[in-house]
C-alpha positions as CSV (number, residue, x, y, z in Angstrom):
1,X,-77.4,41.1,12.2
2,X,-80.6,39.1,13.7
3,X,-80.3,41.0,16.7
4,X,-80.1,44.5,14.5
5,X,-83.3,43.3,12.5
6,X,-85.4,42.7,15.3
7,X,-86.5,39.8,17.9
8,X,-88.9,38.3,14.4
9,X,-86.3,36.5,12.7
10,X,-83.4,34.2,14.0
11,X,-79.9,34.0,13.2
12,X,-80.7,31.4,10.4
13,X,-83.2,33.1,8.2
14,X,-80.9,36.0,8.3
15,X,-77.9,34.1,7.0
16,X,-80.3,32.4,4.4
17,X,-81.8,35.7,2.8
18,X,-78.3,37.2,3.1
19,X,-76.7,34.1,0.6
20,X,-79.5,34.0,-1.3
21,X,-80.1,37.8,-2.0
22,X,-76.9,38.9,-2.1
23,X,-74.2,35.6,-3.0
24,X,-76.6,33.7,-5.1
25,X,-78.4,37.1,-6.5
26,X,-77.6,39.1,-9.5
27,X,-75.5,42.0,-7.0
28,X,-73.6,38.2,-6.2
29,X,-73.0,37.3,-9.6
30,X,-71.6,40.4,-10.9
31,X,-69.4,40.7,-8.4
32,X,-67.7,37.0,-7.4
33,X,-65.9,34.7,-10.9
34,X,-67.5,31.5,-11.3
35,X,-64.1,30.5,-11.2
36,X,-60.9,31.9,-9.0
37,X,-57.8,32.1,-10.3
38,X,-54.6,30.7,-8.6
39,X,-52.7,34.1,-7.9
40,X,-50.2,32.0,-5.5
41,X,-46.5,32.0,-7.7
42,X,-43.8,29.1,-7.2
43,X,-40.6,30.5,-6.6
44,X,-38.8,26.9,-6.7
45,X,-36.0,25.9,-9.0
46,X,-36.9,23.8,-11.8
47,X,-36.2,20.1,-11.7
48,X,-32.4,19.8,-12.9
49,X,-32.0,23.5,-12.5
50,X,-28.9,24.6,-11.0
51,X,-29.2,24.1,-6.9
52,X,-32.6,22.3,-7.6
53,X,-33.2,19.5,-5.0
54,X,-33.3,16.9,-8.0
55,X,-29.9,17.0,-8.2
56,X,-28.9,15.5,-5.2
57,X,-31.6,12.8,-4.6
58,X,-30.9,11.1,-1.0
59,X,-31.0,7.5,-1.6
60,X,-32.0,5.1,1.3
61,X,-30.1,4.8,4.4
62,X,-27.5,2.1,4.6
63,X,-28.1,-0.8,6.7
64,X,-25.1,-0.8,9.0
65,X,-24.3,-0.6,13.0
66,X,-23.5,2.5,14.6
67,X,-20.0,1.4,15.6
68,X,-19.9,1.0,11.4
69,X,-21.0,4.6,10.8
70,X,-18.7,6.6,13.1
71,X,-16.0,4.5,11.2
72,X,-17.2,5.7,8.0
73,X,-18.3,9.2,9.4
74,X,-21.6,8.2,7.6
75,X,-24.8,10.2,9.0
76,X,-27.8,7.8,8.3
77,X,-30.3,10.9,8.5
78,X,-28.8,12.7,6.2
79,X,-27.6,10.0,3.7
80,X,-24.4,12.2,4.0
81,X,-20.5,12.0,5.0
82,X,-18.2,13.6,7.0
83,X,-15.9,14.3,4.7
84,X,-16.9,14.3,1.0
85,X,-15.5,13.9,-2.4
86,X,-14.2,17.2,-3.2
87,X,-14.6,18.7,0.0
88,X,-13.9,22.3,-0.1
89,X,-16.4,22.5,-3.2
90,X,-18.8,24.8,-1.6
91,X,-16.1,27.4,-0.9
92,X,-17.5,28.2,-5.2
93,X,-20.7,30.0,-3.4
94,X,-20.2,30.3,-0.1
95,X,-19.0,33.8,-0.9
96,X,-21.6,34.9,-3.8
97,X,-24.0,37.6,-3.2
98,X,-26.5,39.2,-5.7
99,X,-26.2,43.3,-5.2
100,X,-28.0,45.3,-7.7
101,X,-24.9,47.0,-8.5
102,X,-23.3,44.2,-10.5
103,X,-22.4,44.4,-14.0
104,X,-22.5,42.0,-16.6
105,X,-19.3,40.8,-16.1
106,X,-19.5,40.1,-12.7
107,X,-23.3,38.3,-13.1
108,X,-21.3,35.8,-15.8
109,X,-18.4,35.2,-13.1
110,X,-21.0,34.1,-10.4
111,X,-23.0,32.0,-12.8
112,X,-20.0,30.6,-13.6
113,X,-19.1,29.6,-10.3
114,X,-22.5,28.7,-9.5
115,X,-22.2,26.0,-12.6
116,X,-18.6,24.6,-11.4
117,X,-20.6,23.9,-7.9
118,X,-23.4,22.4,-10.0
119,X,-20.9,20.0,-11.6
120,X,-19.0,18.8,-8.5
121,X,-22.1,18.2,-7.1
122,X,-23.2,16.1,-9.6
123,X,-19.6,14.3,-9.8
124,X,-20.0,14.2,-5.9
125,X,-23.6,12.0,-6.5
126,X,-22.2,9.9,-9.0
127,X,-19.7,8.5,-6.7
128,X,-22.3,8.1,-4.0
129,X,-24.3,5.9,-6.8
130,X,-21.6,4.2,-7.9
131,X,-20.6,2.8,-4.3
132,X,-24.0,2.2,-3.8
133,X,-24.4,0.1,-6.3
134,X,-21.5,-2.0,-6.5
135,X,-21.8,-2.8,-2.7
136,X,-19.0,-0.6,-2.2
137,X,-19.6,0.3,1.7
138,X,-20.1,-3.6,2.5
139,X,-16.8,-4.7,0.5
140,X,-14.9,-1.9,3.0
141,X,-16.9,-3.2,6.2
142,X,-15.5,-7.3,5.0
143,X,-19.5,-8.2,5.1
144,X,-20.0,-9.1,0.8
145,X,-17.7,-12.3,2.0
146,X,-20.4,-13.3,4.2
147,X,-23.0,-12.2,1.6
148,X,-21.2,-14.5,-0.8
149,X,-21.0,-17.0,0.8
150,X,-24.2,-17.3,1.7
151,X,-25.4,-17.4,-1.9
152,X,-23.3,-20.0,-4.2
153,X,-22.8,-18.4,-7.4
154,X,-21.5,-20.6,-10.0
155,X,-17.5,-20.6,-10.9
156,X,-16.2,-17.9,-13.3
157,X,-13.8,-18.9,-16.1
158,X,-11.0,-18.0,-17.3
159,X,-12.2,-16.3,-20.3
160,X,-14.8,-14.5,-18.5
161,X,-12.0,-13.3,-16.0
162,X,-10.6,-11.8,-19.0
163,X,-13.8,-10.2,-20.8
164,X,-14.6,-8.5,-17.2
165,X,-11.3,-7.0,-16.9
166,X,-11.7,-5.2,-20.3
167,X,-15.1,-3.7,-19.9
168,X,-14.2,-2.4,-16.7
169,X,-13.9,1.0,-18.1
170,X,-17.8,0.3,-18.8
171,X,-18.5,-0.1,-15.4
172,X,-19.3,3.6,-14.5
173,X,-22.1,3.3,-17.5
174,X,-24.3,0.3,-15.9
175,X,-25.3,-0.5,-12.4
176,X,-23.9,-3.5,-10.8
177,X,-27.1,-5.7,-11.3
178,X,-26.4,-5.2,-14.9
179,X,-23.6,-6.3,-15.4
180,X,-23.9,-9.2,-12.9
181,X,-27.2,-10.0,-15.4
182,X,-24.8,-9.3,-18.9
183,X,-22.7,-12.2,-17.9
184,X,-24.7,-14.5,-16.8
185,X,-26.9,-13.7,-20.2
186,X,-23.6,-14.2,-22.1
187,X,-23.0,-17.8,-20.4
188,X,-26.1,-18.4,-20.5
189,X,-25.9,-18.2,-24.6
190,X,-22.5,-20.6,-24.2
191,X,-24.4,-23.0,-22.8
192,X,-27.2,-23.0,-25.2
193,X,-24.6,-23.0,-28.4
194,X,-22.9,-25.7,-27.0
195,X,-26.3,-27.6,-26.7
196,X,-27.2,-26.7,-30.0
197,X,-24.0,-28.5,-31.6
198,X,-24.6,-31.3,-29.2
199,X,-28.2,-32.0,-30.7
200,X,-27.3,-31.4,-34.4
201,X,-24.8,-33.9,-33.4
202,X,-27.3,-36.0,-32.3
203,X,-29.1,-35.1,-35.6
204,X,-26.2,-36.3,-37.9
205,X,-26.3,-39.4,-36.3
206,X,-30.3,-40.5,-36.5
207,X,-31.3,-40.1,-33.3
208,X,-34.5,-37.9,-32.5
209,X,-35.0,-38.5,-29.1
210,X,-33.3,-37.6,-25.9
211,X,-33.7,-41.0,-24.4
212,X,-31.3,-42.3,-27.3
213,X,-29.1,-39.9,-26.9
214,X,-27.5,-41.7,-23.4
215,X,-27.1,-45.5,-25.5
216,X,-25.3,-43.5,-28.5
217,X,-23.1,-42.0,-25.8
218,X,-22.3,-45.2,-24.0
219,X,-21.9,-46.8,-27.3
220,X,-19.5,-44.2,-28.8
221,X,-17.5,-44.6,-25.4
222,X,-17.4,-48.0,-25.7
223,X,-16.3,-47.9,-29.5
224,X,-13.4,-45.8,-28.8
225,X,-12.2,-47.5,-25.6
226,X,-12.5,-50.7,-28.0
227,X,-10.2,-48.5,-30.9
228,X,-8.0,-47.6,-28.2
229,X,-7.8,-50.9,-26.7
230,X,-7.2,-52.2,-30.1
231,X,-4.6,-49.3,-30.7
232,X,-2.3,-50.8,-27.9
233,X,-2.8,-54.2,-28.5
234,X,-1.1,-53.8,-32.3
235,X,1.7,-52.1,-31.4
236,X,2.4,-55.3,-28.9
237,X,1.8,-57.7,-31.7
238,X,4.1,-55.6,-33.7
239,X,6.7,-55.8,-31.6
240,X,6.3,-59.7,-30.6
241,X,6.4,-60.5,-34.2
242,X,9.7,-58.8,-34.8
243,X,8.3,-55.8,-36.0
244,X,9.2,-52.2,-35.2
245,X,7.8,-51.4,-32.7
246,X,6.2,-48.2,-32.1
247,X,7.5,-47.4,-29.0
248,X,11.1,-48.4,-30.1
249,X,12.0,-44.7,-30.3
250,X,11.6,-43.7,-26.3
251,X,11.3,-47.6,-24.7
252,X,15.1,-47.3,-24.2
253,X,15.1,-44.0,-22.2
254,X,14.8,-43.6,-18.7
255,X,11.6,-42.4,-17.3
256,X,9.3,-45.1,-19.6
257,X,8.3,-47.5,-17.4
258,X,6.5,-44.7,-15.2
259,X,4.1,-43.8,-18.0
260,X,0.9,-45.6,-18.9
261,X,0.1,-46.9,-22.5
262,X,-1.8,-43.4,-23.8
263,X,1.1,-41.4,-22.4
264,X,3.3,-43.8,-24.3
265,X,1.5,-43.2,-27.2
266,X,1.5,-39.3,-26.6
267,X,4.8,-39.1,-26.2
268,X,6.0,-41.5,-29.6
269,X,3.5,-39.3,-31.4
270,X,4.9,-36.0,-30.4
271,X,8.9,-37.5,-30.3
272,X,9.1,-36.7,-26.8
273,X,10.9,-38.2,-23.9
274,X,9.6,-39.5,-21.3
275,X,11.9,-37.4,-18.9
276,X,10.8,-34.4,-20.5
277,X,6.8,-35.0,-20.5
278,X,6.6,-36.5,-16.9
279,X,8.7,-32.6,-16.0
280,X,6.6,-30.6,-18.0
281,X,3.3,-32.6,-16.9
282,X,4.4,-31.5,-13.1
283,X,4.8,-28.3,-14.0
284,X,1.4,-27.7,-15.0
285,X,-0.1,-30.3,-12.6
286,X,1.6,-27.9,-10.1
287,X,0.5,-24.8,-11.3
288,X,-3.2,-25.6,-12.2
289,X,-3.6,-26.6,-8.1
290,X,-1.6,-23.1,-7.4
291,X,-4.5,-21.5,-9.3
292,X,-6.9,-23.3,-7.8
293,X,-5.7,-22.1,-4.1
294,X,-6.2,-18.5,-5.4
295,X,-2.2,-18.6,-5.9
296,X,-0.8,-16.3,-8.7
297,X,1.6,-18.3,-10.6
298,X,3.9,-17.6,-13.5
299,X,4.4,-20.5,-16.1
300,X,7.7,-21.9,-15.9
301,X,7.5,-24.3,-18.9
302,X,10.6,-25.1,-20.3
303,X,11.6,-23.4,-23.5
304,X,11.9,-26.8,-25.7
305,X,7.8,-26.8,-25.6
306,X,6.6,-25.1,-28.1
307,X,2.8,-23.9,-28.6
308,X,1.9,-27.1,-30.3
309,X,3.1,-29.1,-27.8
310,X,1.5,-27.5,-24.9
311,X,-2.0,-27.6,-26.5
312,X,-1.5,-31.7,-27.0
313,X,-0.3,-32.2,-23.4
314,X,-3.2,-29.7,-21.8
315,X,-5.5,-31.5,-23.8
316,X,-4.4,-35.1,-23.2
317,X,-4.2,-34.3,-19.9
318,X,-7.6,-32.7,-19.4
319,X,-9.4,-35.3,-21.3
320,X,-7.4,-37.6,-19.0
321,X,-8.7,-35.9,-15.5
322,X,-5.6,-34.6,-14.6
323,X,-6.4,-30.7,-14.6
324,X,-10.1,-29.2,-14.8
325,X,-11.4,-27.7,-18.5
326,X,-11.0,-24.1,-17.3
327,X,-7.1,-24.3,-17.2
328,X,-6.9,-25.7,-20.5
């Protein structure tokens, strides 16, 4: 254009009276919107549309050796398998086309099989979640035993054994983390009540601080190691002095020189003999170390014990360090 006007103005002052006579003038103004509108139109599912890309979120690679992933048939860039759950589900579309020619009819039988795939899919990701979460892939590959052993965790009971094994079914509903963290909430709370009756205990008795709390516990041990004492020692006077005795009952059966003077006692109070207690204290002696070893064990008790009588021996024999407080 500057060459077309003439050698008397340049290539700038052109472009500057061009912009401002003819962009920036009225003939500009009537012509361009102050503002443009976005004509550009996003052809892209919804999110959580059928086939939308939400559905299937990749989640992060796993963290395992190449040796590791051809076992699996695991493809790390893909976040995908080999063989899937459900595997033949795409065969549902793989044969759907849209024609123009379809009736009503036939549009509702491929949106039907369009939301079967939908569902599998979703099934499919679920699984994938789920086995991430739980640690799944590292359980199959034997590394969570060298994960757990490298971080202690404390020892589960035998009620908590229990409670787990009934809300499995609720597993599916909360990620692994929770429930690890609804547990040790729920032990956590144990802990605390049993606390709590400890201090009112405390309470009850006067004291107000912690430090008394360990001389009122050495005291109470020594007041009923002194009733005990004192226990034993009038049942020998009774007997020196001709009276009945209160052993007289079992002292003549074999098997009671082997127990000591509480077992003695246990087994006059519960008119046992003391064949029968030292068999039945084996037994459970016995069983409690098979459960410790990780040892599935059936009780064999015999059938003269009845219910009472195993709660007096487990606890005498917990309280007496024989067998931990979980087996009792």
């Amino acid at each position: 254009m500057a060459a077309h006007v003439g050698a008397s103005r340049t290539p700038q002052e052109v472009m500057e009276h061009y912009v401002s006579m003819y962009i920036h003038g009225n003939l500009g103004k009537a012509c361009i919107p102050d503002t443009i509108p976005n004509r550009v139109t996003d052809h892209t599912c919804p999110s959580g549309g059928p086939l939308s890309p939400s559905l299937t979120t990749p989640l992060p690679p796993l963290d395992i050796s190449v040796a590791e992933q051809q076992q699996l048939g695991y493809m790390p860039l893909r976040d995908d398998y080999e063989i899937e759950y459900d595997q033949d589900a795409e065969t549902l579309i793989s044969g759907l086309s849209v024609n123009y020619d379809d009736d009503d009819v036939e549009i509702e039988l491929k949106r039907a099989h369009v939301d079967m795939y939908v569902r599998k899919l979703k099934e499919r990701q679920r699984r994938k979640n789920i086995a991430r979460d739980y640690n799944l892939v590292p359980a199959f590959l034997g590394k969570d035993k060298k994960e757990k052993e490298k971080t202690a965790k404390r020892k589960i009971t035998k009620e908590e054994k229990e409670l787990r094994l009934k809300l499995r079914p609720l597993y599916q509903f909360m990620s692994c983390k929770e429930f690890d963290d609804l547990f040790e909430n729920m032990h956590k709370e144990k802990m605390l009540r049993a606390k709590i009756r400890e201090l009112q205990r405390y309470r009850r008795n006067g004291i107000t601080k912690m430090e008394e709390s360990a001389e009122y516990e050495a005291a109470r041990h020594k007041r009923e190691k002194r009733k005990e004492n004192k226990t034993t020692a009038g049942s020998k006077r009774g007997k020196e002095d001709g009276k009945e005795s209160e052993f007289a009952a079992i002292e003549n059966l074999p098997g009671f020189e082997l127990l000591s003077d509480r077992e003695k006692v246990l087994c006059s109070s519960l008119n046992l003999s003391p064949a029968r207690y030292v068999t039945v204290k084996t037994i459970i002696i016995k069983d409690h170390l098979q459960k410790r070893q990780g040892i599935p064990s059936k009780s064999r008790l015999p059938s003269y014990l009845d219910k009472v009588l195993k709660k007096r021996i487990l606890t005498f024999l917990t309280e007496s360090g024989w067998i931990s407080r979980d087996a009792s």
